[in-house]
Residue, then its C-alpha position, 0 to 999 in steps of 0.5 A: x543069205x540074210x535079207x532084211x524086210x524092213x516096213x515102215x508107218x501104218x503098215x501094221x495095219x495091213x489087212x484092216x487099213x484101206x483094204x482097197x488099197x492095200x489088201x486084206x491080209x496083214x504082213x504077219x499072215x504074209x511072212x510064212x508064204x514069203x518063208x515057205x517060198x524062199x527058204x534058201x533064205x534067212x529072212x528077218x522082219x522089222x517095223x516101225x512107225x518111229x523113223x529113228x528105229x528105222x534108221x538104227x536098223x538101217x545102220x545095224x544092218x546095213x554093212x552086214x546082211x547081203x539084202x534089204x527089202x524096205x517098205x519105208x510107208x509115208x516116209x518115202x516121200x518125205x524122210x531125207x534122214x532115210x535116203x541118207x540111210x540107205x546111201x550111207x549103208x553098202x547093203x543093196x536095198x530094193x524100195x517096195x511099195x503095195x501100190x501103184x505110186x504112179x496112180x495115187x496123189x501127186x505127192x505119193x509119185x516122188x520118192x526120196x528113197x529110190x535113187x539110192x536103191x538098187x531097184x523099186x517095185x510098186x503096185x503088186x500088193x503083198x507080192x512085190x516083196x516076192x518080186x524083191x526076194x526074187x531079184x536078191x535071189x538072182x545074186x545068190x551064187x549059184x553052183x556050177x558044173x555037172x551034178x555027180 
C-alpha cells in the first residue's frame, strides 16, 4: 500500500519550534521509526509551507495512493481551498495533529479539514501518525485461511 504523510506550515520546525508543544525530535529523525514500524508499507513524505504545493500533491495523489496521513498545520483552520482538496480526491485521508487541539486557543478547536477525512486524531505528538498508519493498516486485505 502507498500512503502518503503529507505535512504542512512550520512543521519543518519540528524539534526546535515550541518544543513543549510539539516535541524535540524533527519529523526527519521520526520517518525511519514510522518505516521500520510499518514496512508492509510504501511510505512518502512531503511538506510544504506553500498551500498551493500542498494542493498539487493533494491532486497528484489523491486518485492513486491507497492513504494520506495530513498534517495541514495552521492551514487546518483556515484553508477552504485544502478541505475542498481533500473532498475532491477519493483517496481516504485521516487529519493528524501533535497536539491537543481541544486544549489550545479557541481558533485552534475548529478544523475546516475534519469533516471530509475518514478520521482525525490529535494530541499524541509524533505517535499520532502511527495511530493513523495503524488504522490504514486495518484495511489492508489480509490473508485467509490455514497456513500450510
Amino acid at each position: 500500500m502507498h500512503i502518503l504523510l503529507l505535512n504542512g506550515p512550520n512543521l519543518n520546525l519540528l524539534g526546535r519550534r515550541e518544543p513543549g508543544i510539539y516535541g524535540t525530535r524533527s519529523f526527519e529523525d521520526y520517518l525511519p521509526e514510522l518505516r521500520e514500524a510499518f514496512p508492509q508499507f510504501e511510505l512518502e513524505y512531503f511538506q510544504s509551507n506553500h498551500e498551493g504545493e500542498l494542493l498539487d500533491k493533494l491532486h497528484e495523489v489523491g486518485f492513486s495512493y491507497h492513504g494520506i496521513v495530513l498534517n495541514a498545520g495552521a492551514y487546518t483552520h483556515t484553508s477552504v481551498a485544502l478541505a475542498d482538496a481533500v473532498a475532491a480526491i477519493s483517496t481516504p485521508v485521516v487529519e493528524v495533529h501533535l497536539s491537543n487541539l481541544h486544549a489550545r486557543e479557541e481558533f485552534r478547536q475548529k478544523s475546516l479539514l475534519g469533516r471530509h477525512c475518514v478520521g482525525s486524531i490529535s494530541g499524541f505528538k509524533l505517535e499520532s501518525y502511527k495511530l493513523a498508519l495503524h488504522y490504514f493498516d486495518g484495511l489492508r486485505p489480509k490473508r485467509v485461511g490455514f497456513k500450510v
